[in-house]
C-alpha positions, 0 to 999 in steps of 0.5 A: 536527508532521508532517503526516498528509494533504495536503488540497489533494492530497487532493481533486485526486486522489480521484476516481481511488480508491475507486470501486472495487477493479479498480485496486488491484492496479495500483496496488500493482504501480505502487508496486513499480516506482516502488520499482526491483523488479526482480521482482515475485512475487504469490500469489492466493491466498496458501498458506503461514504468514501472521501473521493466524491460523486467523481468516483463510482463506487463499483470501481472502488476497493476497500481494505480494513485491517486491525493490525499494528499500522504505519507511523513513517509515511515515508516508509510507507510512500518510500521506493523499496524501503520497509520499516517491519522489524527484524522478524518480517525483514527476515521475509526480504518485503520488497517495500513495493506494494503500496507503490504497485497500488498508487501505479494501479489506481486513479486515487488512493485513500489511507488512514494509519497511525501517521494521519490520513492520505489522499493521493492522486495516483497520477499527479504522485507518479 
């Protein structure tokens, strides 16, 4: 059975997420260059076509494009306190809590990676 949280990891790590948003961007930027990009690109607010429909206006909408080696294990990726960099960024003790800090800030998340793409409703996930 695969494991969806780390518990001891969990508790170690909490108190450095959720206390507020002023570190999310940080943290997903972390995450792109842990991942080797070498370039970046955010867009505040997104302009262009998004996959959330006429719902959701686009000044309310981030986006955050990288070129670096993306995530094949979405359970890695949607997993609580759980990591899958190699040894070199582990060495960095990631937290493996910054995509879950997202969805608890968001309404709706959009990713596309090695796994596919994936929409998330951030309410109905949590």
């Amino acid at each position: 059975m695969t494991q969806l949280v780390n518990e001891n990891k969990l508790y170690s790590v909490i108190g450095k997420f959720f206390t507020d948003g002023s570190n999310l961007l940080f943290e997903l930027i972390q995450n792109s260059q842990r991942a080797k990009a070498k370039n970046i690109s955010i867009a505040v607010p997104y302009k262009g076509e998004h996959p959330f429909g006429e719902s959701v206006k686009q000044e309310n909408l981030i986006s955050i494009e990288d070129d670096g080696k993306g995530i094949r294990d979405i359970v890695a990726l949607l997993g609580i306190a759980i990591s899958d960099w190699g040894k070199e960024v582990e060495a960095q003790e990631p937290a493996g809590m910054g995509f879950l800090q997202l969805i608890a800030l968001s309404k709706q998340v959009y990713i596309r990676s090695l796994f596919g793409q994936l929409i998330l409703d951030s309410q109905r996930f949590l």
